[in-house]
C-alpha positions as CSV (number, residue, x, y, z in Angstrom):
1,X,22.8,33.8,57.1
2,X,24.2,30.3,56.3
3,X,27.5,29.4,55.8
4,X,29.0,26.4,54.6
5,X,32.8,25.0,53.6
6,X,34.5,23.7,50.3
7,X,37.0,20.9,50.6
8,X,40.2,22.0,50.1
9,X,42.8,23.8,49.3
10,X,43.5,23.7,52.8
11,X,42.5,21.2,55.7
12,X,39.9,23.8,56.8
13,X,38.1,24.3,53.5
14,X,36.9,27.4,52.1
15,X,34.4,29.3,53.6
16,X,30.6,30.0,51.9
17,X,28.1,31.7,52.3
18,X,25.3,29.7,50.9
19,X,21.5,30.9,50.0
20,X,18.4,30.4,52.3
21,X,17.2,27.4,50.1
22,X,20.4,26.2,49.9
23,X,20.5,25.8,46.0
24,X,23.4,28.5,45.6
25,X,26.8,29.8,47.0
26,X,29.6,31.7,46.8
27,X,33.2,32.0,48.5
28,X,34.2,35.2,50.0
29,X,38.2,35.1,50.2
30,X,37.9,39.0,50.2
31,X,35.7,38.4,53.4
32,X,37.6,35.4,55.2
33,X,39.1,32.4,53.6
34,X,38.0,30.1,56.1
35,X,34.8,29.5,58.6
36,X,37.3,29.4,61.9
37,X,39.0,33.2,60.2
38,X,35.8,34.0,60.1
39,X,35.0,33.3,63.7
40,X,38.4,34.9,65.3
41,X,37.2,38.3,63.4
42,X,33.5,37.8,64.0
43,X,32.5,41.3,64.6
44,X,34.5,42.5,61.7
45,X,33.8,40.2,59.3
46,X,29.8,39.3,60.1
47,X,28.7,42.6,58.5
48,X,30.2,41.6,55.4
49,X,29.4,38.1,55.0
50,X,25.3,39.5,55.9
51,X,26.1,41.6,52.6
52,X,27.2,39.1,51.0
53,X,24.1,36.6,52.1
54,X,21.5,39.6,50.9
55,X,23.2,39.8,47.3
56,X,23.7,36.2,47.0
57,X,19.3,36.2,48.0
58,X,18.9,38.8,45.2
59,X,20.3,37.4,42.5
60,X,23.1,40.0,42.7
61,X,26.3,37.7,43.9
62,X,29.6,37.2,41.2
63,X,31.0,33.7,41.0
64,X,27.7,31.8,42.3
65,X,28.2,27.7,42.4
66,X,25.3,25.4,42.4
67,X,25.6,24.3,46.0
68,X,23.4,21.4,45.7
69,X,25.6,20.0,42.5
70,X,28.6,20.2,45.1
71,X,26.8,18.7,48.0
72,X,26.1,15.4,46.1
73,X,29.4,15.4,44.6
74,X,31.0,15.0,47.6
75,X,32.9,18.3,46.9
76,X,31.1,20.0,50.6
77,X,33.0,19.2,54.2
78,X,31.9,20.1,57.1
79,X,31.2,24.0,57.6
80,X,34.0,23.9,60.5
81,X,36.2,20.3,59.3
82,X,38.4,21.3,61.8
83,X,37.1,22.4,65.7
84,X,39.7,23.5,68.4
85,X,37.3,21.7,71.2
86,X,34.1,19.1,70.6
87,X,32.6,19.4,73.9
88,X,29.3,17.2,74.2
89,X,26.8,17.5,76.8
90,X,24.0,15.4,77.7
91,X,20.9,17.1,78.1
92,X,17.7,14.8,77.4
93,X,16.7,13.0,80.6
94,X,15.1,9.7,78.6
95,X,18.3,9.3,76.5
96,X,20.4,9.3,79.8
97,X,17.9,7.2,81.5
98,X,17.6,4.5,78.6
99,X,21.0,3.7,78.1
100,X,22.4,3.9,81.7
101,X,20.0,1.2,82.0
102,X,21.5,-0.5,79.4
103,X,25.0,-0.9,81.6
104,X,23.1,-1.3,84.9
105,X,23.5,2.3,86.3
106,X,21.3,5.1,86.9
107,X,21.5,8.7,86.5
108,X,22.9,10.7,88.5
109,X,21.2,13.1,91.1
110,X,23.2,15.8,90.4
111,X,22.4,15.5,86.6
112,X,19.3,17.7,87.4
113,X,21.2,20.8,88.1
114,X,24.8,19.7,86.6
115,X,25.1,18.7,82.9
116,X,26.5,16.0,82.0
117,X,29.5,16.5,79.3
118,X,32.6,15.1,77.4
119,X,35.4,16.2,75.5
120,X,35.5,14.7,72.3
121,X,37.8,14.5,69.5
122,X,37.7,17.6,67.2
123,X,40.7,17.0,64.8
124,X,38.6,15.9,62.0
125,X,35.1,16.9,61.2
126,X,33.2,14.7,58.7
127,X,30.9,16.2,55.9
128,X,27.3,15.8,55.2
129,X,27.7,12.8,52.8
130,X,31.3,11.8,53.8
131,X,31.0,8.4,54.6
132,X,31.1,6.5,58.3
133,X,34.1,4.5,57.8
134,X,34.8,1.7,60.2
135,X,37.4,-1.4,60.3
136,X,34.4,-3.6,62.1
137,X,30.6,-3.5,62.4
138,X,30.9,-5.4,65.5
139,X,31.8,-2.0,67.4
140,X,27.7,-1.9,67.4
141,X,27.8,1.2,64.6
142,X,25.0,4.0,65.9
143,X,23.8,7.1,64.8
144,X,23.4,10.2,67.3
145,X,21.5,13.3,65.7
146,X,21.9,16.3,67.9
147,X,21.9,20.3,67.7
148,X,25.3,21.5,68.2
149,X,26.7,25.5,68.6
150,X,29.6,27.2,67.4
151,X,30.9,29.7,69.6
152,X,33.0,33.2,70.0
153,X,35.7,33.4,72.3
154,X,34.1,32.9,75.7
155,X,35.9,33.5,79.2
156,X,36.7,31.0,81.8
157,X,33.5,31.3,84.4
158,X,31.0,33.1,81.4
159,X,27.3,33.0,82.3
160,X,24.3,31.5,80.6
161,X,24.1,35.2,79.6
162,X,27.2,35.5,77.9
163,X,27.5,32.1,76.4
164,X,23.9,33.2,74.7
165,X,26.2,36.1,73.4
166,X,28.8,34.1,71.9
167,X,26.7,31.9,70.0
168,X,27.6,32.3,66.3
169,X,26.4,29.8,65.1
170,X,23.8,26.5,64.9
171,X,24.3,23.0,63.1
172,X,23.4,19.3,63.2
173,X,25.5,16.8,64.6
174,X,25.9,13.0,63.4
175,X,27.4,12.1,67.1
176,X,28.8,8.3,65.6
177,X,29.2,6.0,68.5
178,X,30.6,2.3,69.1
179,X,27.9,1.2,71.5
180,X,29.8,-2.1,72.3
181,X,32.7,-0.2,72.9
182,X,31.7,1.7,75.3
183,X,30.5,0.1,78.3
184,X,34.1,-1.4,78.6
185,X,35.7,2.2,78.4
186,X,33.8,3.5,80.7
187,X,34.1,0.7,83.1
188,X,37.7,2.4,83.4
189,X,36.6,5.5,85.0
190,X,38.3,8.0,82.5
191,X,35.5,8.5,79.4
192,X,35.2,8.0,75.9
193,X,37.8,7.9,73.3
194,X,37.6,4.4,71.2
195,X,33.5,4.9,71.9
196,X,32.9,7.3,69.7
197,X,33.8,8.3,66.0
198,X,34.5,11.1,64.2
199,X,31.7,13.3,63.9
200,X,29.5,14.3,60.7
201,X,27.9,17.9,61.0
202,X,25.2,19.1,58.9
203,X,26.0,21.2,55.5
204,X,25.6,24.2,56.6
205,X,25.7,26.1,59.8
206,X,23.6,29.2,60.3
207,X,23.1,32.2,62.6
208,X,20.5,31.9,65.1
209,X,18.2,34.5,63.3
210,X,17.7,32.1,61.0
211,X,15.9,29.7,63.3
212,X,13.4,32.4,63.5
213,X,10.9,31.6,66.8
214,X,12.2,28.2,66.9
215,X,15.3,29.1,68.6
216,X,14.2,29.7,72.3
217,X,16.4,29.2,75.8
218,X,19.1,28.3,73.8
219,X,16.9,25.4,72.3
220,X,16.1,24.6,68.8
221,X,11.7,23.8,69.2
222,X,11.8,21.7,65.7
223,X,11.8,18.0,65.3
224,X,14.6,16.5,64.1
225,X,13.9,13.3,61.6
226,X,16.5,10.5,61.3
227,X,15.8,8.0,58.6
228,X,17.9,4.5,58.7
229,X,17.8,2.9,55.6
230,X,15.2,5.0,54.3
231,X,12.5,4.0,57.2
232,X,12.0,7.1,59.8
233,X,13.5,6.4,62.9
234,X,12.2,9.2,64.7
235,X,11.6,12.8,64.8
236,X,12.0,13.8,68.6
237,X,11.5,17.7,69.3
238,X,14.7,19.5,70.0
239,X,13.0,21.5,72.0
240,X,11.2,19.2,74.2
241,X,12.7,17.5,77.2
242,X,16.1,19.2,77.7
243,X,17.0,19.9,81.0
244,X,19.7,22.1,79.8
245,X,19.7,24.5,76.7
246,X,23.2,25.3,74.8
247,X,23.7,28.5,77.0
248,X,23.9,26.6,79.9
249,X,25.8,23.8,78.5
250,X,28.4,26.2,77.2
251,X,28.8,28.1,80.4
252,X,29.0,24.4,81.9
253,X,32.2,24.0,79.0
254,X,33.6,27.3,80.1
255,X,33.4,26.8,83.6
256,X,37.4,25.8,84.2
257,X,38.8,27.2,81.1
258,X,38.4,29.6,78.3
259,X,36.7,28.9,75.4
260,X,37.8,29.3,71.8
261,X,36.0,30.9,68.6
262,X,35.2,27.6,66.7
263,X,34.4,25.3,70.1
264,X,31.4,23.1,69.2
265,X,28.8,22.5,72.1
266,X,26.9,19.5,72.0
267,X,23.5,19.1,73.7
268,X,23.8,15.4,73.2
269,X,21.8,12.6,71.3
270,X,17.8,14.4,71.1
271,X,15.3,12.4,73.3
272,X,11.6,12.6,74.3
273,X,9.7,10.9,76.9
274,X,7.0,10.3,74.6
275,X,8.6,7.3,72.8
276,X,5.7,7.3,69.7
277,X,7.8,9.9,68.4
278,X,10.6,7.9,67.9
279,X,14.2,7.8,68.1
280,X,17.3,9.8,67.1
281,X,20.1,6.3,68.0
282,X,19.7,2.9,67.2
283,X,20.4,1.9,71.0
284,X,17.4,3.8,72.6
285,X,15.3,1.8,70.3
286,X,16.8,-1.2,70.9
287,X,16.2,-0.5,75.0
288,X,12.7,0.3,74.7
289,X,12.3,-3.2,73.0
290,X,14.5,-4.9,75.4
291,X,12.0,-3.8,78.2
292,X,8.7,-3.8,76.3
293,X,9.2,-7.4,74.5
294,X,12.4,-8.9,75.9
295,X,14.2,-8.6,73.0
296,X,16.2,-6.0,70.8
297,X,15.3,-6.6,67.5
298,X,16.8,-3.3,65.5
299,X,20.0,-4.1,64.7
300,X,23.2,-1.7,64.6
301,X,24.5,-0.4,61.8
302,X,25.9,-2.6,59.3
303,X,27.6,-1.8,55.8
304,X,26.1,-0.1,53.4
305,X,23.3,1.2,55.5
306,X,22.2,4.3,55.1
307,X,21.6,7.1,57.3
308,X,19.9,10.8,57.0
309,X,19.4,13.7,59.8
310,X,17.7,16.3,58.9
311,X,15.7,19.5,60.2
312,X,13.0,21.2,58.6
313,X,11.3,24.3,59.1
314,X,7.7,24.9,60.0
315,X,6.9,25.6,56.2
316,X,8.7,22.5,55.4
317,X,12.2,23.9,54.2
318,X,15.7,21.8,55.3
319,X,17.1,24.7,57.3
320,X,20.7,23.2,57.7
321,X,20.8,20.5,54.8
322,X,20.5,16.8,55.4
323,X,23.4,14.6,57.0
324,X,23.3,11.5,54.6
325,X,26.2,9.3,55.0
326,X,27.0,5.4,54.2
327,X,28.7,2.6,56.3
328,X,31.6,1.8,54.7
329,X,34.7,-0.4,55.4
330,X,37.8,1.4,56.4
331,X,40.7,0.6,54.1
């Protein structure tokens, strides 16, 4: 099933469930008002919402919205606009490799059996056409599509095993970063904070069964296409190139500490080696020029640039909605 959120009344929306071709919804208060209710009850509750999914399919569901009308209104947030943990890992060798080279480091030995990961800010989720709002462009504005998963509560010390357990659910991830921000942050040895944004995820998040065979090792095998401007950046495979899959960068997360229905797992900005497939940032494009030609010539994000992340299925179909957000000038 998919499932989506409402702005308002409260600061965590109201929950949807939303059709397969994402044209219609409907809110189930009877259900669970809210995505993160949902997810403290998720054995209870799942059952229902599923019923609710197979009438909303069959024409049967009271109270249906037009959920595309809403989407372009603005009226959709994020499906969870308010996680207790954003924990982000790292898990595509190339994008590691191309901007450590940026700051003059390398990666890591240990990367290779230890994932690399960060604790973001989760206090405010953005929605799929909530715009990027900044105070300057010279931060170096980027885009960072990823694959991100919501999770059950997970014990401190769960296995790959159990974190494939807990996953209930899949999204897409606008990861916003300040790239000239950044190498001066890190330089202090403690990690990002002023670096990076608040996050945009995908309209809707949905169960893994959706994915169908796509959704293997805890890795979603679909490109993901990221326009700037309306020109494709790239379409990099999700599931190509990962040295780690969600379950083993949840069970990474989990490793000192227990884990919260409603934590989102990154697996960081997606990355081939094969760089005719393009790009999901800005920067990696801008490296590969840097050391092909000498010079970057893509720029960073500036206002009222446009971007779009997006996933389609192998008929075509946008399985969690497009991310389509504007640069804007904070007020």
């Amino acid at each position: 099933m998919k499932l989506a959120s409402l702005k308002g009344p409260g600061r965590d929306g109201t929950l949807l469930v939303v059709s397969r071709d994402l044209s219609t919804a409907v809110a189930a208060p009877r259900i669970a008002a809210t995505l993160q209710m949902a997810l403290e009850d998720w054995e209870g509750v799942a059952p229902e919402l599923a019923a609710l999914a197979g009438a909303l399919e069959n024409g049967n569901a009271r109270d249906a919205i037009d959920f595309r009308q809403a989407l372009e209104e603005g009226e959709v947030d994020a499906p969870l606009p308010r996680a207790y943990e954003w924990l982000d890992g790292s898990a595509y060798l190339s994008h590691v490799e191309r901007v450590r080279r940026a700051r003059n480091d390398t990666v890591p030995e240990s990367y290779h059996r230890d994932p690399l990961m960060y604790q973001g800010g989760a206090g405010r989720m953005m929605g799929a056409r909530d715009p990027i709002r900044v105070v300057s462009t010279e931060w170096g504005v980027d885009l960072e599509g990823e694959v991100a998963a919501i999770v059950g509560d997970l014990p401190m010390g769960a296995t790959a095993g159990q974190a494939a357990g807990a996953v209930r659910l899949v999204t897409l991830v606008n990861d916003v970063s300040f790239r000239r921000l950044i190498p001066a942050e890190l330089a202090k040895g403690f990690g990002f904070v002023n670096g990076k944004g608040a996050n945009a995820l995908a309209p809707v998040a949905v169960t893994p069964d959706e994915l169908g065979g796509a959704w293997k090792d805890g890795r979603v095998h679909l490109p993901l296409v990221c326009h700037v401007n309306g020109r494709e950046l790239g379409h990099p495979n999700a599931g190509t190139d990962a040295a780690f899959g969600l379950f083993e960068l949840i069970a990474h997360a989990a490793k000192t500490r227990e884990l919260a229905a409603g934590t989102l797992v990154g697996t960081g900005t997606i990355s081939n080696q094969d760089k005719s497939v393009g790009y999901a940032c800005l920067m990696e494009a801008r490296l590969v020029e840097q050391v092909e030609s000498g010079e970057a010539r893509t720029p960073f994000l500036a206002f009222g640039d446009t971007v779009r992340i997006e996933m389609k299925d192998a008929k075509g179909a946008s399985i969690f909605g497009a991310i389509e957000q504007r640069v804007e000038r904070y007020a």
